[in-house]
LOKEVEX-73029 format. One record per residue (C-alpha): x, y, z; residue in one letter. Coordinates in steps of 0.001 Angstrom, whole numbers, plus 500000, padded with zeros to 6 digits. Layout:
N
XYZA;...
END
This chain:
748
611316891368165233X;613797894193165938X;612368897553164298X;613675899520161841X;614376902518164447X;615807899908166689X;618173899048164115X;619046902436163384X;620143903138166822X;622165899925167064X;623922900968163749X;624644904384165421X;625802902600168780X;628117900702166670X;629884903488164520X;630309905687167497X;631865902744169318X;634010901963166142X;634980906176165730X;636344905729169560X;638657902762167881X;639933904937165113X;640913908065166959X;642738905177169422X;640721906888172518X;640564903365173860X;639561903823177360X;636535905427176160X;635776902455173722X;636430900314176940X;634032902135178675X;631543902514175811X;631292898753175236X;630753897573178584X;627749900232179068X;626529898822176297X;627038895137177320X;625572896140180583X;622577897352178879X;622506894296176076X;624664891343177385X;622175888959174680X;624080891220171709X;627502889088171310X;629114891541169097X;629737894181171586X;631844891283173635X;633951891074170524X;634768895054169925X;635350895513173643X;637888892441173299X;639326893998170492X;639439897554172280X;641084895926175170X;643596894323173046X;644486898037171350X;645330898840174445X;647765896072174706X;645691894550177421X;645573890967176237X;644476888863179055X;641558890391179461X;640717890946175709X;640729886722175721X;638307886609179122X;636232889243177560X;635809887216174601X;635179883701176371X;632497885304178967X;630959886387175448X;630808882761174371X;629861881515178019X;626569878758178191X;627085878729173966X;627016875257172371X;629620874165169740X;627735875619167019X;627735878436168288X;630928878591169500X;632192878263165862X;630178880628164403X;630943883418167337X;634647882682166711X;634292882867162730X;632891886173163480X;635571887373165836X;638238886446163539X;636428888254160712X;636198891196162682X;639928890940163717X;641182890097159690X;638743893505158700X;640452895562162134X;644106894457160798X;643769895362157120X;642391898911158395X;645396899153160219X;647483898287157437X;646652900859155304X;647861903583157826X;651007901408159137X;650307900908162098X;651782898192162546X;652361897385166314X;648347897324166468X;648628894977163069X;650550892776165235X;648459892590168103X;645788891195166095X;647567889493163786X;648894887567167142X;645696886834168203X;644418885499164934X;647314883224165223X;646272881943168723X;642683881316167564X;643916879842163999X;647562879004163744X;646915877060160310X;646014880442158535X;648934880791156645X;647997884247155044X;647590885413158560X;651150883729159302X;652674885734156573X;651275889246157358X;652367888909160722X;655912888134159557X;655347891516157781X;654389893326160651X;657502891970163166X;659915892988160194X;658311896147159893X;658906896660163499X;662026895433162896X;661815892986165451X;661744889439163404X;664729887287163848X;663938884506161324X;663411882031163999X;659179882763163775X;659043881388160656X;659584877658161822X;658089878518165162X;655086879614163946X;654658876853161651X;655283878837158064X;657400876569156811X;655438873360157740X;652266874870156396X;653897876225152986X;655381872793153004X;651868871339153312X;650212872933150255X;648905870771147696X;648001871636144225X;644791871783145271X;644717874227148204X;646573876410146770X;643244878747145265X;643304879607149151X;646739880795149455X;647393884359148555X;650348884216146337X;650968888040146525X;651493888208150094X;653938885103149918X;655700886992147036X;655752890245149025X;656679888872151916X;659377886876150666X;660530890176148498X;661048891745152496X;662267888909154000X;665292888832151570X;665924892756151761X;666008892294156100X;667386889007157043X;668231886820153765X;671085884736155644X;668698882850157864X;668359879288157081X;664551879447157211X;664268882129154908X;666139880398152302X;664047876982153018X;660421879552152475X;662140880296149689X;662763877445147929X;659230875491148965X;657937879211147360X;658747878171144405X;657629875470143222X;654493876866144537X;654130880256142441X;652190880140139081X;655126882343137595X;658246882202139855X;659645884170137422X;659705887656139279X;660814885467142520X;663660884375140257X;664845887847139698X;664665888589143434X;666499885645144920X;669516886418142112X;669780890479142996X;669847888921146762X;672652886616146159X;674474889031144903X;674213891497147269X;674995888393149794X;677910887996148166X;679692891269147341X;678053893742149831X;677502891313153086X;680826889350151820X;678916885866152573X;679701884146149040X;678283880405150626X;674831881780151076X;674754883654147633X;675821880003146136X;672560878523147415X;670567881179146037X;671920881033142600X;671437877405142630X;667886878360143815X;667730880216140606X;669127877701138106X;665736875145139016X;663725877273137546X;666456878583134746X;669174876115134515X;670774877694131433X;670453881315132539X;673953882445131780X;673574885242133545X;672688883572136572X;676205880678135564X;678402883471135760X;677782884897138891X;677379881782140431X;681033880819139130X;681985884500140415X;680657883471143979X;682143880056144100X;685488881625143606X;684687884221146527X;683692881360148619X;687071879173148024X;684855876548145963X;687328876672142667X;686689873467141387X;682703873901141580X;683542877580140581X;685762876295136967X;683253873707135976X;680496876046136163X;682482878650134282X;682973876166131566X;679562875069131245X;678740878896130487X;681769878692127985X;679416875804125942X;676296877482126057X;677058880494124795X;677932881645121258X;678241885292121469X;681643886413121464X;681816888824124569X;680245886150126718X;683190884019125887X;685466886516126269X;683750887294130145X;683708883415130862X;686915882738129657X;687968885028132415X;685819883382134967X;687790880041134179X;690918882120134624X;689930883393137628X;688757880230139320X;692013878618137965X;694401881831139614X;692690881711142527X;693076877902143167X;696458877407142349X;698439879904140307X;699454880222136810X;699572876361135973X;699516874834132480X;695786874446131965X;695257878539133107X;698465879142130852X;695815877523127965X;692683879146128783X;694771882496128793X;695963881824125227X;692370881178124403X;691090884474125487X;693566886709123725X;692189884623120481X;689026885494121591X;690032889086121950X;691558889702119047X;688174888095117417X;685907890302119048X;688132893478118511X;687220892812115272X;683510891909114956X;680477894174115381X;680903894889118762X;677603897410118735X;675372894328119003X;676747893421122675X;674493892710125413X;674651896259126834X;674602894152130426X;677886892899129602X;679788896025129392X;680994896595132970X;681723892447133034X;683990893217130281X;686186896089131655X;687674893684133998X;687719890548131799X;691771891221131332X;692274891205134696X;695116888121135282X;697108889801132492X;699721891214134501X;700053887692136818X;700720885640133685X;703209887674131838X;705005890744132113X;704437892144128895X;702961895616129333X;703343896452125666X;700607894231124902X;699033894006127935X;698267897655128064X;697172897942124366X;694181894914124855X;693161896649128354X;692982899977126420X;690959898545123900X;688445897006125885X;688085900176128191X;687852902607125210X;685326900186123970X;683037899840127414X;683557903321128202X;681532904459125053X;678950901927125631X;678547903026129515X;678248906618127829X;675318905554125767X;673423903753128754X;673820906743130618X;672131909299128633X;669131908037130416X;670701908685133729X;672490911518133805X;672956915110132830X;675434916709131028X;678610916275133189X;680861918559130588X;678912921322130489X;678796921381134270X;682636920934134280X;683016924042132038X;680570926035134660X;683349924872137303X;686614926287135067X;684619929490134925X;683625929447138593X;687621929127139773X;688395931621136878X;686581934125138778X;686210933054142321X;684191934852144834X;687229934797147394X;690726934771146885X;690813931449148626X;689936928714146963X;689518925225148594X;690119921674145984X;687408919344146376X;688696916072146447X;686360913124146091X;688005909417146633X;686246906467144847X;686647902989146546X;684672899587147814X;687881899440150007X;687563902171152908X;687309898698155414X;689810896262156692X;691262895741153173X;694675896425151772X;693930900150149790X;692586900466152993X;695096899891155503X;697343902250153343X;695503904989152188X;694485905553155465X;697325907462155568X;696938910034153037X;693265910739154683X;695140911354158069X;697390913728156930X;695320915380154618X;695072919880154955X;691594920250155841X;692270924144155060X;693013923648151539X;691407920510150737X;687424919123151482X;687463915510150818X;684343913563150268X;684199909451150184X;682024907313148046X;681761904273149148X;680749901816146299X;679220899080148560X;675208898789149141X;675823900610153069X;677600901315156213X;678653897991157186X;680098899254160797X;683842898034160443X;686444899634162616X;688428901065159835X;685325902093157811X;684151903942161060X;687870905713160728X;687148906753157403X;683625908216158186X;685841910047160559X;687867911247158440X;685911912970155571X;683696915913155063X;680977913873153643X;680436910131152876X;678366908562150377X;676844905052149846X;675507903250146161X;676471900324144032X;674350902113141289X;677111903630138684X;674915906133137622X;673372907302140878X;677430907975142303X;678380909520139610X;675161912266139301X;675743912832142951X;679533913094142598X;678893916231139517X;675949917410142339X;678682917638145261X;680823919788142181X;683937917681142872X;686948918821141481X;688630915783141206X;688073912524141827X;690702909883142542X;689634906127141789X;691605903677144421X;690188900305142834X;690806900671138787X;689382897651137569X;689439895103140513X;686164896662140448X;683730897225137585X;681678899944139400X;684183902071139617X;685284902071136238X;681500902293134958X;681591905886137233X;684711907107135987X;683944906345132414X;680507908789132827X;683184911941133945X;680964913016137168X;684457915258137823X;686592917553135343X;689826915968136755X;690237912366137276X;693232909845137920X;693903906577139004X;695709905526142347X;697220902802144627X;694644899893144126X;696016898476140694X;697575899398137683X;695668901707135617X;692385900675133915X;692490902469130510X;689647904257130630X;689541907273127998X;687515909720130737X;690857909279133028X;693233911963132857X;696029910675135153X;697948907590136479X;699636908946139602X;703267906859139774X;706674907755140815X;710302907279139207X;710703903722139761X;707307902042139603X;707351902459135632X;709737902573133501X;710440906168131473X;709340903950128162X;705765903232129901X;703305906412128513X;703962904951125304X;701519901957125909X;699263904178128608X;696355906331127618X;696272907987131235X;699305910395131462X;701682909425133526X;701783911667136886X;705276910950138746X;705347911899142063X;708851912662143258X;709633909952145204X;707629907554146195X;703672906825145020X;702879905449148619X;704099905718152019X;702573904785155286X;703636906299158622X;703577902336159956X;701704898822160809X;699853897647163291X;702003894315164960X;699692891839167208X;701513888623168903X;703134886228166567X;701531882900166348X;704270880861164305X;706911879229166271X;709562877025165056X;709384873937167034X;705587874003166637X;706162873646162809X;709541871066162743X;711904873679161971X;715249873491163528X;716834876638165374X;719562877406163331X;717794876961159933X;717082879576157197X;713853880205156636X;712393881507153455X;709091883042153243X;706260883469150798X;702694884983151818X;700572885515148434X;697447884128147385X;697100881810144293X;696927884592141871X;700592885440142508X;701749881570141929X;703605881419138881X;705147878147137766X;708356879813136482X;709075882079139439X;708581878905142265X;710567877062140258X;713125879528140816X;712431879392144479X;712851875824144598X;716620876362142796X;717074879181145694X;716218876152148605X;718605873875146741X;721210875480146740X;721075876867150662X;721336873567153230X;719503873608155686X;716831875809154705X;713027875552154457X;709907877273152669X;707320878684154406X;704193878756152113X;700685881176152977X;698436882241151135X;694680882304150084X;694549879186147857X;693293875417147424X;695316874041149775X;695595870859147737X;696266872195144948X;698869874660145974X;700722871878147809X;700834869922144372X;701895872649142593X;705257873294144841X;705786869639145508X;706226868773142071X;707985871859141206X;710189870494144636X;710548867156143412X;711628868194139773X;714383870168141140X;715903867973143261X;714576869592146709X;713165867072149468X;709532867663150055X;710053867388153960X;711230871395153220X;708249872901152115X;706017873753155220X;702310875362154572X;700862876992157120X;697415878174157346X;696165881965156870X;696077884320160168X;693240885687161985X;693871889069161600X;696647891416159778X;698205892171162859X;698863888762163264X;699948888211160057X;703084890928160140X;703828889285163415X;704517886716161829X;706750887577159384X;709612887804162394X;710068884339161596X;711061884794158476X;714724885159157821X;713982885988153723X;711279886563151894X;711063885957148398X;708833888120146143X;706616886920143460X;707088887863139872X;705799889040137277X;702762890215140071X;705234891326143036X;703785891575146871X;702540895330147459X;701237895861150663X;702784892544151286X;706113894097150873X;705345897212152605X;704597895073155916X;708161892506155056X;709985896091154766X;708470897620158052X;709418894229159969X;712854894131159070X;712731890817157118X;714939891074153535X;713495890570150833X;714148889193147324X;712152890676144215X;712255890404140327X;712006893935138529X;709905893277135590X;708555896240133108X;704905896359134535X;703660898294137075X;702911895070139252X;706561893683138416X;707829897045139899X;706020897550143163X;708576896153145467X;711523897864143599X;710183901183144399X;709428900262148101X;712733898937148117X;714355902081147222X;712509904426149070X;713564902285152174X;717048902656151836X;717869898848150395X;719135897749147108X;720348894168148142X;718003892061146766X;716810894149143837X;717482891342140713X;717050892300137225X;716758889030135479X;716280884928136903X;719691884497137281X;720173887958139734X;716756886988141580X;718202882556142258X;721812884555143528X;720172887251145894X;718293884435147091X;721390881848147763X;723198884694148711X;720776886175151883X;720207882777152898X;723966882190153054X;725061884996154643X;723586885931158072X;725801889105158969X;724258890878155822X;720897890112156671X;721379891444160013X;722816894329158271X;719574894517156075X;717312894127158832X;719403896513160888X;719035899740158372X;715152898885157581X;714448899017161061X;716150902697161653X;715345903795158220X;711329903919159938X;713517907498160626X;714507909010157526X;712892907250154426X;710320908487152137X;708538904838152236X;707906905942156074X;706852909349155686X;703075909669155237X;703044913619155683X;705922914563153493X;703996911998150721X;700599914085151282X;702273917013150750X;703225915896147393X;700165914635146593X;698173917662147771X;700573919455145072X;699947917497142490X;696280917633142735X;696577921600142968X;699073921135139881X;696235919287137851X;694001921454138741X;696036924152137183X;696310922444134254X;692587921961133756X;691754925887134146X;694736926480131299X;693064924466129006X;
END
C-alpha cells in the first residue's frame, strides 16, 4: 500500500514534470522524466508524459518507442488500458493547448491520436481545425483521413457520440478557407442530414454560395450549395432567387428561368414579384435577347410596377430593398423610351433610398452634419492649398470593362491637387493584374461588401466626393450612395444613371443625351465638353480568326457583331438580316456571351424570314482574353451596332481598330454611346437616325470598299488628334469639373 506521503511526493513529481510542459522547457521535461523512469520504470505514466514531451519537441519517432518500451512484456489487457490512458492524456494535453492556440502542438497530438485511433471522428475534425488554422489544409485530408467515410458511417444511433458542435464549427471554417473543394461540399451535405437543427448550417452554406458566386466569381459551385439549401428549405424564396441569380452567372438560363418562375408562384407579395419578374427577364436577356416571351414578362412587370407604386409599400421586406433598385435593369435593352424609363427607375430609387435610410440609422452616424463640418473646414482652410479628395466606388477595378477604361482617368490623375482613395465593393484583394494596377494607383484602398461599413468609412476618410462607376449593375453601390457617406456625389461611366435622390450629378457630354434629357433625370446633368470617356488606347494580342478556318471566301464582306444576349433585340437583327440581303456575297459574324442554341435560333429564323441563306450566318465562340478579342475584330470589314443598348467599350475597341461601324442613335443614354464615340473620333459615316438610315449605312459600307478604307484610314490617324484618344486632356476636364462641384457645394 503506497503511503499517503508517498503519494504526496508522486503528486509533486508529477506537477513539476507537467509545469516543465507548460513553460515548453522541453528538454528539461525530457530529462525530468527519464530520471524519474530510471528511478521508477514499474510507474507507466511517466513513459507516457516523456512520450508526450518528446513529441512537443517535434521528436516523433522516439515519442512512439518511448511509448511501446512503456507497454513492453504487457498483455492485451493491459495494452488497452495503457493506450486508453495515453490517449486520454493526449485528448486532455490538446484541449489545454487549444485554449492558448497553439496550434502546431494541437496538431502534433491531434496526429498522434489519429495514428493510435483513426475512427475518432471528433479527433478527425479538430485536427482539420488545427491544419486550417495553420493554414496548411488543402481539402484533400478530409477523404484521406477518412472524415467523410466515417461521417458517412453514422447511424442514428451513434450519433449521442458525435459532437455536433465541432462538426458545425468546423464546417463554419471549412467554408470561410477552402469552400470550392469537392470534399468539403460532400462533409457538407452528409452534415446535414445529420444535425438535430441544420438550420444555422442552412444559413452558412447560403452566405457561402454567395460569396462563391459574386466575390470568387465561381457561380457552378454556389449552384450546388443553394441546392444544398433548398433540402432542408425547398420553398425558401430567398434561397430561389439567388439560386436563379447564380444559374444565370453560370450560363445555366434554362435551369436559371424555371427556377425564377417557380419563385414567381410562391410568392404573393408584390415586391417579390416585381424582383422575380426581373430574374425571369434576366435569365431570358441573357440566353437569347429580347424575344417574344421576355417581350411578355417585361409587360408583366411594368403592371406589376405600376401596382406596387401604388400599394403600401412600408410593409416591404426591408431585405428586399437593395434587390429592388436594380429590378428595372433590362429597361433600356427592350425599348428606348427614356421618358418612361427614367420616371419608373426614379421611382423605385427614391423609394429604396428612403428605406436604406431607415435601416441605416442603426449603422451609421450622421453623415450631414459631418458634411456641413467639411463646408466649414474648406471655408476656412488651414493653408491656402487645398487638395479634393476623391473617392471612386466600384466592384470593377479588375479585368472588367469600367475597368479597362477608367484606368485611364486613374493614370492621369494630378496627385498635387487631387488624393484619390478606391473602395472596392468585393469581399477582398483577389490578386488580378489590373486590380494590382489600381492598388497602384491610389492613395488608399478599401475592401467590404457591407453597405453600411463602406459608407461609415468613406464619411471617416472625409471624402469630398465620391464618384460611383457601377450605378445599378450593382445594388451595393447604390445602397452606399443612397446613405450620403460624401457631400458631393455623381454617377459615371458604368451605366446610365441610377436615380438615386442622395446623387447630385450624372457626368455626360453633348452628345450622349439629348438637351431634352434633365427633364426625366433627378441627377443634374454634368456635360463635360467633349467627350465623357476617352482612353489613351487598347491592348492588341494575336488574332485567332482566320477566314479559311471559318468558310469565308477572300473577297467577301464581312459583317460583325460581338454583344452578349442582353443586346439581342429581335427588331434590330432583323434589320441586320435586311443589311446581309441586300450586300452579295457577304456574311455575319456572330459572338457573344449567350445560349448558343438559342442565339443561333433566334438569327436563323430571323435569316430565314428575310430571305437570307442560313449558310451566311457564322458563330464563333468567345476569346480567351480581351486582347484577343480586339485582334480579332481586323477581320471584320463592318460592324454593326446594337440598338436600342449600343456597344460601349465594344465600340471604343471597333473605333481604335479601324473597323467602321454602323449604329442607331436612339434618345437613351445606352442608344447614344456609340454616337458620341463616333464623333469624338472624327467619323460621321455610319451615324443613322432612324431603321431606314441604319439598313442604308449598312448596304452602303458593305458595298463600297474605297470608303471603308477611307473610314478605316482617318480612325487609325485620328489615335493623333481626337478627343476619344486623349486620356489627359479628358482628366483635365474632369479634374475641373470635380473642383467646379465642389464650388458649388461651399456656395450653397
Amino acid at each position: 500500500m503506497v503511503s499517503d506521503r508517498a503519494l504526496g511526493d508522486f503528486e509533486e513529481l508529477q506537477r513539476r514534470g507537467y509545469q516543465y510542459l507548460l513553460e515548453k522547457q522541453y528538454k528539461q521535461a525530457i530529462n525530468f522524466y527519464e530520471t524519474l523512469i530510471n528511478d521508477r520504470p514499474e510507474i507507466h505514466s511517466n513513459y507516457w508524459y516523456l512520450g508526450l514531451s518528446l513529441l512537443l519537441a517535434e521528436q516523433v519517432s522516439e515519442a512512439h518507442t518511448t511509448w511501446l518500451v512503456g507497454m513492453m512484456e504487457a498483455d492485451a489487457a493491459q495494452i488497452e488500458k495503457w493506450t486508453q490512458e495515453i490517449l486520454e492524456i493526449l485528448e486532455f494535453e490538446a484541449r489545454q493547448r487549444e485554449e492558448t492556440k497553439e496550434y502546431r502542438a494541437v496538431w502534433l497530438i491531434r496526429q498522434q491520436i489519429r495514428e493510435i485511433n483513426p475512427n475518432d471522428l471528433n479527433n478527425l475534425l479538430a485536427l482539420v481545425q488545427a491544419t486550417l488554422e495553420q493554414e496548411q489544409l488543402t481539402g484533400d485530408e478530409l477523404e484521406e483521413w477518412g472524415v467523410i467515410d466515417l461521417t458517412k458511417a453514422i447511424s442514428i444511433d451513434d450519433l449521442s457520440e458525435l459532437n455536433t458542435n465541432l462538426l458545425t464549427d468546423t464546417l463554419n471554417k471549412l467554408l470561410e478557407y477552402i469552400p470550392s473543394h469537392p470534399a468539403v461540399f460532400q462533409l457538407a451535405e452528409i452534415s446535414l442530414s445529420l444535425l438535430p437543427n441544420p438550420n444555422p448550417l442552412v444559413q452558412v452554406l447560403f452566405t457561402t454560395s454567395l460569396d462563391l458566386a459574386y466575390t470568387q466569381h465561381r457561380p457552378d459551385i454556389a449552384i450546388k450549395f443553394a441546392e444544398l439549401c433548398l433540402i432542408v428549405d425547398r420553398s425558401n424564396l430567398e434561397i430561389l432567387r439567388a439560386l436563379a441569380a447564380f444559374c444565370e452567372k453560370a450560363g445555366r438560363y434554362v435551369q436559371g428561368i424555371q427556377t425564377a418562375q417557380l419563385c414567381f408562384e410562391l410568392t404573393d407579395r408584390l415586391a417579390d414579384k416585381v424582383f422575380v419578374t426581373y430574374l425571369v427577364i434576366k435569365c431570358l436577356m441573357s440566353a437569347g435577347g429580347a424575344n417574344p416571351e421576355t417581350l411578355s414578362f417585361f409587360e408583366k412587370q411594368q403592371d406589376l410596377l405600376r401596382e406596387w407604386f401604388n400599394s403600401n409599400q412600408e410593409n416591404m421586406n426591408s431585405s428586399l430593398t437593395l434587390e429592388l433598385v436594380n429590378s428595372f435593369y433590362f429597361a433600356p435593352y427592350i425599348q428606348d423610351n427614356p421618358k418612361i424609363n427614367r420616371v419608373i427607375q426614379n421611382k423605385i430609387s427614391d423609394f429604396c433610398q428612403k428605406r436604406i435610410l431607415i435601416d441605416s440609422q442603426n449603422h451609421s452616424t450622421n453623415f450631414q452634419e459631418k458634411h456641413l463640418q467639411r463646408k466649414f473646414y474648406y471655408n476656412n482652410p488651414p493653408q491656402s492649398k487645398k487638395v479634393l479628395k476623391i473617392g471612386y466606388l466600384s466592384a470593377c477595378f479588375k479585368e472588367h470593362s469600367v475597368g479597362w477604361l477608367a484606368r485611364w482617368l486613374f493614370h492621369h490623375h494630378d496627385r498635387q491637387r487631387f488624393y484619390i482613395v478606391g473602395y472596392f465593393t468585393n469581399k477582398d484583394y483577389q490578386n488580378t493584374p489590373l486590380e494590382k494596377w489600381y492598388l497602384n494607383h491610389v492613395a488608399e484602398a478599401h475592401y467590404t461588401i457591407d453597405k453600411f461599413k463602406m459608407a461609415e468609412q468613406i464619411a471617416k476618410d472625409k471624402i469630398d466626393i465620391l464618384v460611383d462607376l457601377d450605378s445599378i449593375t450593382l445594388d451595393i453601390s447604390c445602397g452606399i450612395m443612397a446613405q450620403k457617406p460624401a457631400p458631393v456625389q455623381a454617377t459615371w461611366l458604368g451605366w446610365d444613371a441610377s436615380g438615386i435622390p442622395a446623387i447630385d450629378y450624372f457626368i455626360a457630354d453633348p452628345y450622349v443625351l439629348p438637351e431634352s434629357a434633365q427633364d426625366y433625370y433627378s441627377e443634374t446633368i454634368w456635360r463635360l465638353p467633349q467627350t465623357y470617356i476617352a482612353v489613351d488606347g487598347f491592348e492588341i494580342g494575336v488574332p485567332t480568326l482566320r477566314r479559311d478556318l471559318l468558310g469565308v471566301p477572300n473577297d467577301a464582306v464581312i459583317y460583325y457583331s460581338a454583344q452578349r444576349g442582353y443586346k439581342r433585340h429581335p427588331h434590330t437583327a432583323r434589320l441586320q438580316m435586311k443589311i446581309l440581303k441586300e450586300v452579295p456575297n457577304s456574311y455575319f459574324l456572330i459572338k457573344g456571351l449567350a445560349d448558343p442554341q438559342l442565339i443561333k435560333t433566334f438569327f436563323i429564323q430571323l435569316a430565314e424570314e428575310e430571305g437570307v441563306s442560313c449558310d451566311r450566318l457564322v458563330f464563333v465562340p468567345r476569346d480567351s482574353a480581351e486582347a484577343i478579342h480586339r485582334a480579332n475584330l481586323g477581320i471584320a470589314d463592318v460592324v454593326l451596332d446594337t440598338y436600342p443598348y449600343n456597344g460601349a467599350t465594344t465600340t471604343l475597341e471597333t473605333l481604335w481598330m479601324g473597323v467602321p461601324l454602323v449604329t442607331r442613335v436612339g434618345e437613351q443614354f445606352a442608344a447614344r454611346n456609340s454616337y458620341t464615340m463616333m464623333v469624338n473620333a472624327g467619323i460621321t459615316e455610319g451615324i443613322a437616325w432612324n431603321d431606314e438610315e441604319y439598313v442604308e449605312w449598312g448596304v452602303r459600307l458593305g458595298k463600297d470598299p474605297a470608303l471603308r478604307k477611307d473610314i478605316s484610314w482617318r480612325l487609325l490617324r485620328s489615335r493623333q488628334t481626337a478627343p476619344l484618344w486623349n486620356a489627359e486632356k479628358f482628366t483635365r476636364n474632369m479634374e475641373q469639373a470635380y473642383e467646379q462641384m465642389w464650388d458649388i457645394f461651399l456656395q450653397k
